[in-house]
C-alpha positions in Angstrom: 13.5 -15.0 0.6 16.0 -12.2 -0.3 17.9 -10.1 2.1 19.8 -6.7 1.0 23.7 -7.5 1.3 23.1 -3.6 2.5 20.6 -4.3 5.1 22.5 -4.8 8.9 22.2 -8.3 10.4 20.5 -6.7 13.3 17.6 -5.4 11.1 16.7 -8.9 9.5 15.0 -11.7 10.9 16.2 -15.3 12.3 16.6 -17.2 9.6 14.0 -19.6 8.5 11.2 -20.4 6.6 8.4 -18.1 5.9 5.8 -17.4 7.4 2.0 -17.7 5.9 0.2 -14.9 6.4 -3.3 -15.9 8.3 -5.9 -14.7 10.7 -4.5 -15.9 13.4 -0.9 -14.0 12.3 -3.2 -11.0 12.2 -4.6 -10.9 14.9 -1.1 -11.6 17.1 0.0 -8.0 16.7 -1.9 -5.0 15.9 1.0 -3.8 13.5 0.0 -7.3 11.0 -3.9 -6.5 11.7 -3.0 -2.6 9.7 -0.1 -3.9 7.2 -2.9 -7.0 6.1 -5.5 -3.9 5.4 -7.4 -5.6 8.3 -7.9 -9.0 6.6 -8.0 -7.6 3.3 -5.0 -8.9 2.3 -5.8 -12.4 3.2 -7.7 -12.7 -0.1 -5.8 -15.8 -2.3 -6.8 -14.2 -5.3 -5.3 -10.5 -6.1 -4.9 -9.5 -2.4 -3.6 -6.2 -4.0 -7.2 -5.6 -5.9 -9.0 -6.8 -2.4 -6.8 -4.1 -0.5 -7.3 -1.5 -2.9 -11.2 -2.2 -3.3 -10.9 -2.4 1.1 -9.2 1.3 0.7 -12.2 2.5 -2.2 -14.9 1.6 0.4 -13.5 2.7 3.7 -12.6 6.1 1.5 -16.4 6.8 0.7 -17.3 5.8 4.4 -14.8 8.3 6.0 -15.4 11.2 3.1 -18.6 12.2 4.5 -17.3 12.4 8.5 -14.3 14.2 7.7 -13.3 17.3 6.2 -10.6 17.7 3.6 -7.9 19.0 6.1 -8.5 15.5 8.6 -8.5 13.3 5.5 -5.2 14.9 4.4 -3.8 13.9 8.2 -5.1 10.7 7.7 -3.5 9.9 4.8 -0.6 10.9 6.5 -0.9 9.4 9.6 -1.7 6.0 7.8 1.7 6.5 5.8 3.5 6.9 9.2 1.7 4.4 11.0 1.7 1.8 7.7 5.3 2.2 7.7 5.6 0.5 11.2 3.1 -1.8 10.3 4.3 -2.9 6.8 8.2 -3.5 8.3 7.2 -5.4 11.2 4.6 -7.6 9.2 7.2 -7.6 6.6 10.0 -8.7 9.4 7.5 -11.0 11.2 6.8 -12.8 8.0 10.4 -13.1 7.2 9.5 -11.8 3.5 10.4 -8.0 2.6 7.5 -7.8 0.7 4.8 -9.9 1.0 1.9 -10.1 -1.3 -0.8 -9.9 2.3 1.2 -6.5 3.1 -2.1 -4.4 1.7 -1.8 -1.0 3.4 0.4 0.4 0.9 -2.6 0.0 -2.0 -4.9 1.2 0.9 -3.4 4.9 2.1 -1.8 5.2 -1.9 -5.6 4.5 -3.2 -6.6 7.0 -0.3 -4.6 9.8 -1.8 -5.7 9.9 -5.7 -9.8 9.7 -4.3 -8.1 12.2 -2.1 -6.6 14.7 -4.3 -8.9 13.7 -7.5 -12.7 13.6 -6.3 -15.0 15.0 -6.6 -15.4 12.1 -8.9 -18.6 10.1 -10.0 -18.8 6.6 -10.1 -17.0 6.1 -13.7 -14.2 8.5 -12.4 -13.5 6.3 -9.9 -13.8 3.1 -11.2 -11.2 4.9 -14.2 -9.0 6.2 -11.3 -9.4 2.2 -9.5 -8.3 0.8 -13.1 -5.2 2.7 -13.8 -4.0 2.3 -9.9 -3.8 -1.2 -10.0 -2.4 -1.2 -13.5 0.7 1.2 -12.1 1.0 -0.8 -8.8 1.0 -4.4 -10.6 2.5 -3.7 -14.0 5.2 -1.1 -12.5 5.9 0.8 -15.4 8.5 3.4 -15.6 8.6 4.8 -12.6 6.9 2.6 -10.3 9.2 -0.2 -11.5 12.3 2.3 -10.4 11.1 3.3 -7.4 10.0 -0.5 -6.7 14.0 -1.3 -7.3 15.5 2.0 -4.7 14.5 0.4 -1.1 14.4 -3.7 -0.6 15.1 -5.6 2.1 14.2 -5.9 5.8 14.2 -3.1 8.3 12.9 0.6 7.8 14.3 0.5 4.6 12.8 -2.1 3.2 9.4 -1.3 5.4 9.3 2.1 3.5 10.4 0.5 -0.1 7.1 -1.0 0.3 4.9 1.5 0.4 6.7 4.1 -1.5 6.0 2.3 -5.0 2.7 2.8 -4.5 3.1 6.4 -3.7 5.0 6.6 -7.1 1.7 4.3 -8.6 -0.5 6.7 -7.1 1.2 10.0 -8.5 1.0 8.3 -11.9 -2.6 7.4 -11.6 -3.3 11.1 -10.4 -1.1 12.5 -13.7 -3.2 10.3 -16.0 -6.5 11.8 -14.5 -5.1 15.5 -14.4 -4.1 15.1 -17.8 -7.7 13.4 -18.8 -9.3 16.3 -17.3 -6.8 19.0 -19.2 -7.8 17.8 -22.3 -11.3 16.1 -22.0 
């Protein structure tokens, strides 16, 4: 467990072990049942894949009920709300950024189908692929942004999902430059 020398002693947790991530820490605060993408994140293999698939699906399921305008204050409401979520999760598992936290790959994942479809299957499986590759191989500038906010608090409850905002502008580059010169 690391805390930011930066971070007050207010804004980070009792000392002590952490916690493990379960269903039963899910379901003891409804900010854990959002920042765990629901269960999602419970996977023990590639809970960041799992969250990001969760995100795919409940995209397609929404897409048809709402219209571009409500998905757009979804996706923005999710960041606001996921915010919460992701530092109290993050707090309440006294790690600043936990592996279950899966919201961030969920409402990042919602804005490239977002802002990129219409998109047939390959597209999205193509715009799935380079996602994950940003989010878990951090190049460039996904690995910088990763570095700016760490820690516990609202700083470190941001830091979390704004790598994945950087992953998901990356992803949506590749795709507008795939479609430029396709």
């Amino acid at each position: 467990m690391t805390f930011d020398s930066a971070t007050p002693a207010a804004a980070a947790p009792a000392m002590g072990a952490p916690r493990r991530a379960s269903a039963a820490f899910m379901l003891s605060h409804p900010a854990h049942a959002i920042a765990l993408g629901f269960g999602s994140g419970l996977s023990p293999i590639a809970p960041g894949t799992v969250g990001t698939l969760w995100g795919w699906m409940s995209f397609l399921v929404l897409k048809p009920w709402l219209s571009a305008a409500q998905m757009g204050l979804l996706i923005a409401g999710g960041a606001l709300v996921g915010w919460w979520a992701c530092t109290t999760t993050a707090r309440n598992l006294r790690v600043a950024d936990p592996g279950a936290i899966v919201w961030d790959e969920i409402v990042a994942f919602w804005l490239v189908l977002w802002l990129a479809m219409p998109m047939g299957l390959w597209g999205q499986i193509v715009a799935f692929a380079l996602f994950r590759f940003f989010d878990a191989a951090k190049p460039g500038p996904v690995g910088w942004a990763d570095s700016l906010f760490k820690g516990f608090g609202w700083r470190g409850g941001w830091g979390i999902l704004f790598d994945d905002f950087v992953a998901a502008f990356c992803t949506l580059l590749v795709i507008a430059l795939w479609r430029f010169f396709a």
